[in-house]
C-alpha atoms as one frame of an Amber mdcrd trajectory, in Angstrom:
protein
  87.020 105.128  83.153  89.290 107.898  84.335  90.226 108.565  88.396  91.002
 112.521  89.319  93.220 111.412  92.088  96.789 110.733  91.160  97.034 107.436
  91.007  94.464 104.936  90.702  94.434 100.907  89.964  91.733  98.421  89.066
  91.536  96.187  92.032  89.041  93.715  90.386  86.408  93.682  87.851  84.409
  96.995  88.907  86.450  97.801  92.007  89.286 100.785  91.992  91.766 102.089
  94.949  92.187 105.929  94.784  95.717 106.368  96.305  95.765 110.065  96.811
  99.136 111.938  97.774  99.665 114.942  99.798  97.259 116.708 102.655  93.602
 115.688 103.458  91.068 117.483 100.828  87.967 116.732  99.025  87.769 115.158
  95.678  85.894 114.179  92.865  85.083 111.022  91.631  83.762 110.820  88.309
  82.506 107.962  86.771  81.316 108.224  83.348  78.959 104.935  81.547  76.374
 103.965  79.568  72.783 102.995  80.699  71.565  99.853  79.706  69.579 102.196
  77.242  72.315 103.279  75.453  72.455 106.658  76.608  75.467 108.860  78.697
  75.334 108.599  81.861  78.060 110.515  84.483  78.010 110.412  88.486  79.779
 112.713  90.480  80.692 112.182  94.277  82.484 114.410  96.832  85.220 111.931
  98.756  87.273 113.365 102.054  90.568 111.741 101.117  93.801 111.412 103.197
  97.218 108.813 103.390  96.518 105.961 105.910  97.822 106.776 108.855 100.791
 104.706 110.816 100.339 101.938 111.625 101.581 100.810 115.831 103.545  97.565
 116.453 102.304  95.133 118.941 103.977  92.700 120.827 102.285  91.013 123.458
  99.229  92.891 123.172 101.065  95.463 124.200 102.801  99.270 122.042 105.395
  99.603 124.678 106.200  99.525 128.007 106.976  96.963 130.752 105.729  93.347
 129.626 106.141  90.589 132.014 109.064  87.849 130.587 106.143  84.662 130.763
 104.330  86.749 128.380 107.329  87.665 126.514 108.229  83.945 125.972 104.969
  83.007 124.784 104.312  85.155 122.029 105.248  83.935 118.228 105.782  87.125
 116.782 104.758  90.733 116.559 101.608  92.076 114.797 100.668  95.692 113.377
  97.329  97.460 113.481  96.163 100.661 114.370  93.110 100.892 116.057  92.553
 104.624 116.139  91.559 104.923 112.521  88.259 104.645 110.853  88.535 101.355
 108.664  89.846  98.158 110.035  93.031  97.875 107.199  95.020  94.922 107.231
  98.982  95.552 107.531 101.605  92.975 106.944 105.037  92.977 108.792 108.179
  92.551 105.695 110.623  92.101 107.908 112.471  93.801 111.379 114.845  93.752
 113.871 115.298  92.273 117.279 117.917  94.057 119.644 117.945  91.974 122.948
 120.075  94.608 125.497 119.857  92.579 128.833 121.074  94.230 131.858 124.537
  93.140 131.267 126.113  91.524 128.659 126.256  92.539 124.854 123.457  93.371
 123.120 122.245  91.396 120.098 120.451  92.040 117.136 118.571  89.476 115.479
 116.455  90.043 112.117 113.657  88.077 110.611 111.859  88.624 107.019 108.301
  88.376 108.433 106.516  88.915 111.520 107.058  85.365 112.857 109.562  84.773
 115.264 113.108  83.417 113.938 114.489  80.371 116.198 117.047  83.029 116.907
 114.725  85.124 118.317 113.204  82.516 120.415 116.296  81.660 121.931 116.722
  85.267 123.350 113.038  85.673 124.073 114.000  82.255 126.514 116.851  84.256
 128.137 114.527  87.292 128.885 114.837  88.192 132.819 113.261  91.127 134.348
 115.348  94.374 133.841 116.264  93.153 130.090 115.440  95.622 127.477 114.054
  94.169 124.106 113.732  96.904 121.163 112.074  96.157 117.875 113.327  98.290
 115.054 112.928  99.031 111.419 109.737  97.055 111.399 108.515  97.162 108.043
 105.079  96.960 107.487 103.568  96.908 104.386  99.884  99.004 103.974  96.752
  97.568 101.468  97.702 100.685  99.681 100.805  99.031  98.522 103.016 101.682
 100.604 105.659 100.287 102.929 106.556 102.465 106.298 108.931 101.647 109.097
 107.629 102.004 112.627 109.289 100.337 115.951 108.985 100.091 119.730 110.377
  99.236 122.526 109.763  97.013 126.121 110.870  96.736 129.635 110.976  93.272
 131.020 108.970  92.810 134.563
């Protein structure tokens, strides 16, 4: 069993992921067999391919913007999804960064290693008050095709 794309991996008995790199194109898949005859058998099937898009970081329910501090509070942690593309993929948050700026005082930065909320984290979402700023960055999320991008965002407290 041979892929034409780049890189390809069994993902179960029968099952493969076709990774492909670069622009969107058309490929080939070939899949050559035998029939329960005995005899050769090859398919060939024309695939649009292209990279996953980007996923957007939630938080909230919301990608950025003013989000009221009660709903702020109340949230565990931050999700990522992109609903703008064709297949419903699941994405995992790795890790990111918290960076509390209220409107005066220092800012702080707290990080967590998943998308669940540290302790520290929800001791500074308990401080919000409207005017704060709370930024998320170098949210790592972590795509079924085994890729990992960064992606962030940012919120106004109302």
């Amino acid at each position: 069993q041979t892929c034409a794309l780049p890189i390809c991996r069994a993902d179960g008995p029968g099952k493969y992921v076709a990774k492909p790199a670069g622009a969107p194109r058309q490929e080939s898949i070939v899949v050559n067999g035998r029939s329960n005859e005995g005899d050769a058998v090859t398919g060939r099937k024309e695939f649009r391919v292209k990279r996953i898009p980007d996923p957007y970081m939630f938080f909230g329910g919301k990608k950025a913007g003013g989000i009221p501090a009660a709903v702020a509070r109340g949230q565990q942690g931050i999700i990522a999804k992109n609903d703008d593309f064709v297949f419903a993929l699941r994405y995992n948050i790795v890790s990111f960064d918290m960076i509390y700026a209220p409107r005066s005082g220092p800012v702080v930065v707290e990080p967590s290693t998943s998308n669940r909320f540290t302790s520290g984290q929800q001791t500074i979402l308990g401080r919000l008050r409207g005017g704060d700023r709370l930024f998320f960055s170098k949210v790592k999320v972590r795509l079924p095709d085994g890729t990992t991008r960064e992606v962030g965002a940012n919120f106004t407290i109302i």
